[in-house]
LODREN-290283 format. One line per 4 residues: number of its first residue (from 1); their letters; for each residue x, y, z of N, C-alpha, C, O, CB. Coordinates in pm, whole numbers. Each point is the difference from the previous one (the first is absolute). Glycine has a CB too. Layout:
BEGIN
NUM> A> X,Y,Z,X,Y,Z,X,Y,Z,X,Y,Z,X,Y,Z; ...
REM end
This chain:
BEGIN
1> XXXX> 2898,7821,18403,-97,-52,-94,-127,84,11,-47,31,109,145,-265,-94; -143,264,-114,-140,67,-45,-144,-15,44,-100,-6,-71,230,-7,-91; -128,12,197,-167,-84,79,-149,79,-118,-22,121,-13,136,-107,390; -174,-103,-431,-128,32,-134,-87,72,134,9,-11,122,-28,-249,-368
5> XXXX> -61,332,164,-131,42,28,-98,-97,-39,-4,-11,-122,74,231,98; -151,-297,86,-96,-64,-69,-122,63,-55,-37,108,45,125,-259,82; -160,84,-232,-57,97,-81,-92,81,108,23,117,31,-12,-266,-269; -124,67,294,-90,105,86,61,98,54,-48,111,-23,-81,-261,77
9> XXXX> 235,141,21,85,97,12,28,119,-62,-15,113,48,63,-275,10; -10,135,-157,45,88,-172,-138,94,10,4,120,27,136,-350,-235; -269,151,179,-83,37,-44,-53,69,146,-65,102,-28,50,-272,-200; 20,152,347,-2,114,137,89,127,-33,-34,117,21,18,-318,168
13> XXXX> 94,173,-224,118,105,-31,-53,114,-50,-23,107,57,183,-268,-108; -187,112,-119,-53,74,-55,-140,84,23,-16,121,-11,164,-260,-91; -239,43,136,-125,114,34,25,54,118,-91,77,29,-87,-186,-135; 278,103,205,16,111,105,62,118,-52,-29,108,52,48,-269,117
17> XXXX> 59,155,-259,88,150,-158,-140,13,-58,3,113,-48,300,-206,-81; -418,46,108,-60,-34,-146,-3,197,-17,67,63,-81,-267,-382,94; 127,365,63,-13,122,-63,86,142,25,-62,106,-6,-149,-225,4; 282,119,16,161,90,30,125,-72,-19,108,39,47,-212,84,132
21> XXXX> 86,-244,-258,89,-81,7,170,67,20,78,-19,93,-277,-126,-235; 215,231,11,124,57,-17,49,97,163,97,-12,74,-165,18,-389; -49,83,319,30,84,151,5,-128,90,102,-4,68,-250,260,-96; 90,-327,39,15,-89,110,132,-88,37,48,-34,108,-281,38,-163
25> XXXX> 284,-32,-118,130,-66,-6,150,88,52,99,-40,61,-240,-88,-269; 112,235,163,95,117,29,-27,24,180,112,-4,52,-136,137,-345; -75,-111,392,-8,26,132,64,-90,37,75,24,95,-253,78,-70; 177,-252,-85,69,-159,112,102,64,-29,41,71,92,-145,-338,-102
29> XXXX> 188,271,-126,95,2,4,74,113,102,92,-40,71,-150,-77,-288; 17,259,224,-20,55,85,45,6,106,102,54,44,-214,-68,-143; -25,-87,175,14,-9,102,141,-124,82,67,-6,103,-345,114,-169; 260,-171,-38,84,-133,11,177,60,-16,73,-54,83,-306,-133,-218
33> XXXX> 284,259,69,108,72,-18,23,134,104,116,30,30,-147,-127,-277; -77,172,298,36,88,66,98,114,-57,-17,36,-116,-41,-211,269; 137,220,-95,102,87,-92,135,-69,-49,106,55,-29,-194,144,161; 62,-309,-133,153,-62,-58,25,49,-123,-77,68,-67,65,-279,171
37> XXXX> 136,171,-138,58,70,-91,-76,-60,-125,-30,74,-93,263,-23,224; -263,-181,-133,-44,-49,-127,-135,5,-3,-60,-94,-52,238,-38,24; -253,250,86,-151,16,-33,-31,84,-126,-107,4,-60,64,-19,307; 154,77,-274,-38,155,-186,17,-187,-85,-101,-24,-66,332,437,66
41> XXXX> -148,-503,-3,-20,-70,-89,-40,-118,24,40,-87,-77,81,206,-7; -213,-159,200,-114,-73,-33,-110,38,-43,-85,-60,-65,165,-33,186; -75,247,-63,-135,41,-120,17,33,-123,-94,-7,-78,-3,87,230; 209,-41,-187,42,-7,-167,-35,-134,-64,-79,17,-93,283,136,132
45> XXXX> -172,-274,-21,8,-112,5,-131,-22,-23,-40,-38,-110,231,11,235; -289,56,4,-130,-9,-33,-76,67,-121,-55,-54,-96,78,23,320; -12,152,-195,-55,44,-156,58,-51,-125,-69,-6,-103,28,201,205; 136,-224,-99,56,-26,-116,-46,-190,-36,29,-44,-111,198,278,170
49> XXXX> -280,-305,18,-58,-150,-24,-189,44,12,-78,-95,-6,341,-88,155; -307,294,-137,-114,74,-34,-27,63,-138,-102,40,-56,125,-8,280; 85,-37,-254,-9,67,-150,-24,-120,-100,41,-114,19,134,321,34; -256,-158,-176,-67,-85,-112,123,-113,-36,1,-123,-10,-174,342,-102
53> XXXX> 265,-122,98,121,-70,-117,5,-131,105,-14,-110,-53,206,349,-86; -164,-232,350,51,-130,34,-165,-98,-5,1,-104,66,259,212,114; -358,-83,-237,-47,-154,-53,32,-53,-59,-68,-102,-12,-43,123,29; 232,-14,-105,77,-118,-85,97,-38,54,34,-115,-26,-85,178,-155
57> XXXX> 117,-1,255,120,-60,128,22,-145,31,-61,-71,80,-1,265,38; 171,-225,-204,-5,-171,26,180,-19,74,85,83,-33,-294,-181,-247; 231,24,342,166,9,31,69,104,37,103,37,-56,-98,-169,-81; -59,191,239,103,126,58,85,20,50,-11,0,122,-91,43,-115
61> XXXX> 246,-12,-67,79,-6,114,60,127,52,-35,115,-27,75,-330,-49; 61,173,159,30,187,74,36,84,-118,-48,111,-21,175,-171,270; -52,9,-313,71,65,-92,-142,98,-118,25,98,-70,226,-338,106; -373,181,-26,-80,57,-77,-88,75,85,-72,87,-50,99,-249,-120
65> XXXX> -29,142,268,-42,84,107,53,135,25,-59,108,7,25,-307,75; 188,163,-68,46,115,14,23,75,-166,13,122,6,95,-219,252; -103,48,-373,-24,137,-85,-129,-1,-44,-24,80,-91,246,-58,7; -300,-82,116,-143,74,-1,-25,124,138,-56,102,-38,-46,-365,-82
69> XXXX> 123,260,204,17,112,89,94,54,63,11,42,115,-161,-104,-104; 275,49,-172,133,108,-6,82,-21,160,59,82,70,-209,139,-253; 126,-347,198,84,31,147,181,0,-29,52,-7,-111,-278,-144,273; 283,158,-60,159,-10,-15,47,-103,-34,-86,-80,-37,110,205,172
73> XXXX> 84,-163,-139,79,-141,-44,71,51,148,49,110,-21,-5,-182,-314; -29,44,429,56,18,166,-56,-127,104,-98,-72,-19,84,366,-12; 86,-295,119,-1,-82,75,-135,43,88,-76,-82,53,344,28,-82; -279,173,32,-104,27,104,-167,41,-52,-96,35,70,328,50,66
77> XXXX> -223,-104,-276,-113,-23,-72,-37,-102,3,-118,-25,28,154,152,-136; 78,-247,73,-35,-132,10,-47,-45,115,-79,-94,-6,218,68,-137; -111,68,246,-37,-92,159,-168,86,0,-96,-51,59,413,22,141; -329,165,-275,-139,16,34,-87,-75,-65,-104,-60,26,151,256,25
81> XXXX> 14,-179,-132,-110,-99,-114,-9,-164,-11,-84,-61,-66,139,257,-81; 61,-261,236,-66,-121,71,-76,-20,99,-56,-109,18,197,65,-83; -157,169,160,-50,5,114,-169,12,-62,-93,-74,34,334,187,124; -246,-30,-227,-110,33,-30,-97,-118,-80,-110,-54,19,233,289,-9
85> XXXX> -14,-240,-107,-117,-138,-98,-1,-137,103,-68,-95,-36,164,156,-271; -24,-69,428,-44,-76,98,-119,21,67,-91,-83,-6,291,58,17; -208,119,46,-110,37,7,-138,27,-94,-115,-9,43,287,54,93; -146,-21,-233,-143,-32,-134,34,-149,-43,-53,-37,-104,30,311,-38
89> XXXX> 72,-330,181,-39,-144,3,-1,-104,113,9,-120,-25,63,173,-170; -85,7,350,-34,-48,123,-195,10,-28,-77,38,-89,358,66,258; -288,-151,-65,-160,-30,54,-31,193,31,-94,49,-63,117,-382,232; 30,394,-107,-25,110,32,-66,124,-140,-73,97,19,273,-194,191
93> XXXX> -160,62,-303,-44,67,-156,46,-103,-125,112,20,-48,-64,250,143; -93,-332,-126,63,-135,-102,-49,51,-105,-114,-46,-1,114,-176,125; 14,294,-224,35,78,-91,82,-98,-117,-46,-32,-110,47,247,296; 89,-241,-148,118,-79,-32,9,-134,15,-6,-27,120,91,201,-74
97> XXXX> -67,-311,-143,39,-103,72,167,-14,-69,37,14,-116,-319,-135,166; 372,82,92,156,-15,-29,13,-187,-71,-51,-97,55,145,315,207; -37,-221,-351,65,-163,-91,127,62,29,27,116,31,-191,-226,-272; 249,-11,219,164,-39,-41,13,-36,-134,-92,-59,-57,144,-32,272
101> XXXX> 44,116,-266,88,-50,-155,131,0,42,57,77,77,-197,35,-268; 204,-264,97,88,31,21,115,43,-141,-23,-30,-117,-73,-105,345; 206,204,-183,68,52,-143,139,-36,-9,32,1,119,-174,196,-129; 229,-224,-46,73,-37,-12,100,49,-133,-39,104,-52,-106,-250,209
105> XXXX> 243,97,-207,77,35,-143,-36,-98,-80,-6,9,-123,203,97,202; -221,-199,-17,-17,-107,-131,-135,-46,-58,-17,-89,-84,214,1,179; -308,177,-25,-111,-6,-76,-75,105,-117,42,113,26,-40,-237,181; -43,127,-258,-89,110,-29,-123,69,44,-29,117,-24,127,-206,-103
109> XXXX> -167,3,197,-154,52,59,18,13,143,63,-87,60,-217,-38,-230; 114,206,220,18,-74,201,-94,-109,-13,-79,-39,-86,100,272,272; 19,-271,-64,-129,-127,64,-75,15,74,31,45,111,71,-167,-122; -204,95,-14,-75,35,114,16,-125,129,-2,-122,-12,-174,268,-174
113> XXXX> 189,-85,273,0,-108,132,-126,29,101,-49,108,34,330,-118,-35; -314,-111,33,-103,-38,135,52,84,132,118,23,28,-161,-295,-115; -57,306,149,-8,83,140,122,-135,91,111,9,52,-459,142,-59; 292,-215,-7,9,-113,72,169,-97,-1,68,-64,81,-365,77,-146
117> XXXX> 306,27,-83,172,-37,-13,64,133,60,83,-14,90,-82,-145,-339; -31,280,210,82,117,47,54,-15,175,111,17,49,-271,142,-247; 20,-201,263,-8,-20,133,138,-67,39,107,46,40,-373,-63,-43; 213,-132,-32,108,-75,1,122,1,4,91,-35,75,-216,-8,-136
121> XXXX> 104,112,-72,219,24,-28,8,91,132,65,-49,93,13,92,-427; -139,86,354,85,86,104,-7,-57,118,42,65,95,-77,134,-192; -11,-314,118,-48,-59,124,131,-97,8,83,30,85,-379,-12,-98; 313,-100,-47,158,-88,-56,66,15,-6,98,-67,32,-118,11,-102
125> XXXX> 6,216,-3,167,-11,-60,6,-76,-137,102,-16,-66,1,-5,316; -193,-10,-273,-3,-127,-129,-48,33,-129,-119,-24,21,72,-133,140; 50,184,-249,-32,31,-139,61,-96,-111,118,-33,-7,-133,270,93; -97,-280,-180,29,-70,-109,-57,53,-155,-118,28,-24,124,-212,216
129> XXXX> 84,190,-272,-65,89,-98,-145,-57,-59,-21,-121,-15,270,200,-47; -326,4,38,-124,-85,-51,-9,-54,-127,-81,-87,-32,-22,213,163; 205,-66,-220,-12,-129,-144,89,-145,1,-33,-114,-31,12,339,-129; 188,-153,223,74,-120,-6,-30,-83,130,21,-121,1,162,235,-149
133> XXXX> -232,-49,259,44,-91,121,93,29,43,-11,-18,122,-65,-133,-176; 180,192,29,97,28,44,26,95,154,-44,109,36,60,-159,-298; 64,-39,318,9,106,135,96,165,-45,111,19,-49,-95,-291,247; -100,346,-163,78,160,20,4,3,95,-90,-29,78,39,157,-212
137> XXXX> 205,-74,170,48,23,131,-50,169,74,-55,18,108,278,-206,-202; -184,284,1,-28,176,-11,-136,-8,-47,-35,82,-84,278,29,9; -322,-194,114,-156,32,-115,-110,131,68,-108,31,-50,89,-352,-22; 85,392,212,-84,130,25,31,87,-92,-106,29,-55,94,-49,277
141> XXXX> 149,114,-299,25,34,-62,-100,-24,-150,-4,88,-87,211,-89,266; -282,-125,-192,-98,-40,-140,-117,41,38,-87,42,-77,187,-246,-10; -109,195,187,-233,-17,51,-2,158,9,78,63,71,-159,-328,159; -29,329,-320,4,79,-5,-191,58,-9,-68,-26,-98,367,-25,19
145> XXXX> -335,102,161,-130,38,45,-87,87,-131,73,64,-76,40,-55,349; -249,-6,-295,-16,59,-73,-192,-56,34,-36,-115,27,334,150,-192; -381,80,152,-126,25,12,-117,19,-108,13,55,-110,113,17,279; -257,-135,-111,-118,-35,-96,-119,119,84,18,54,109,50,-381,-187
149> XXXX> -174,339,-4,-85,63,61,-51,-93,50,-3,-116,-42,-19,288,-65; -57,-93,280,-35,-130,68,-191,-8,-19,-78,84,-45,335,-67,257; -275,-132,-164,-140,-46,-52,-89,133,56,-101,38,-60,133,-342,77; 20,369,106,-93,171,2,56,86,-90,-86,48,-74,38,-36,314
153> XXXX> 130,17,-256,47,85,-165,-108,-15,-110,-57,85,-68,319,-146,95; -271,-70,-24,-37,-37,-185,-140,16,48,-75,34,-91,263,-239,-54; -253,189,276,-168,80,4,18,126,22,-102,53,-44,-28,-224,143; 184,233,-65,52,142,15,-52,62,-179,-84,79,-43,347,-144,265
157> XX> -170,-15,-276,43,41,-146,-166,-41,-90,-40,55,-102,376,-134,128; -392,-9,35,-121,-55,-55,-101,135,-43,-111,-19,-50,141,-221,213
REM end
């Protein structure tokens, strides 16, 4: 589970970036990654939620992540790029805040789901669909992750 920044917090955050913000965001990451493999695309990542166009960024998911910065369709793109937007949405650079939806065949829209039910179900074992009620047995296969700009983004973007 996710743990918030509270606002004073947020707002410490920011005036410690206030004036190098971008260089400053790029050194944590940096420093915080070291030479792992997934440091060329957390800073891709970064510039690329620095750029004009992501102030309209609403609902992100990997899948738009990765062809906005042309990544692979591979298994080993994918584990970077969870690793990473875990990290831009930990306490350490929160960039990112992570929601659940869930998807299914028989709807049309995903759903959006609570932090708090997601918890749950993986905690149980237990999942109930959120329109019918209905118990789903396979419902990890449905919950499907997907990202908002986080309340330092959107002053970032200010």
């Amino acid at each position: 589970m996710r743990l918030e920044i509270p606002f004073n917090q947020l707002d410490f955050f920011i005036m410690k970036f206030s004036e190098h913000i971008y260089d400053d965001i790029l050194n944590k990451a940096i420093e915080d990654f070291e030479e792992s493999h997934e440091l060329m695309l957390c800073i891709k990542l970064i510039k690329y939620l620095f750029e004009s166009k992501a102030k309209t960024l609403n609902h992100i998911t990997y899948n738009s992540f990765k062809t906005a910065l042309k990544l692979a369709y591979d298994e080993e793109s994918d584990a970077k790029l969870v690793k990473v937007t875990a990290y831009l949405s930990s306490n350490r650079l929160p960039l990112l805040d992570m929601k659940f939806q869930y998807i299914d065949e028989y709807i049309t829209e995903p759903i959006p789901l609570e932090d708090s039910v997601v918890h749950d179900a993986l905690n149980d074992n237990i999942f109930y669909h959120p329109d019918t009620g209905e118990y789903v047995k396979e419902f990890r296969q449905n919950i499907y992750p997907y990202f908002l700009r986080s309340g330092l983004l959107k002053k970032i973007h200010e």
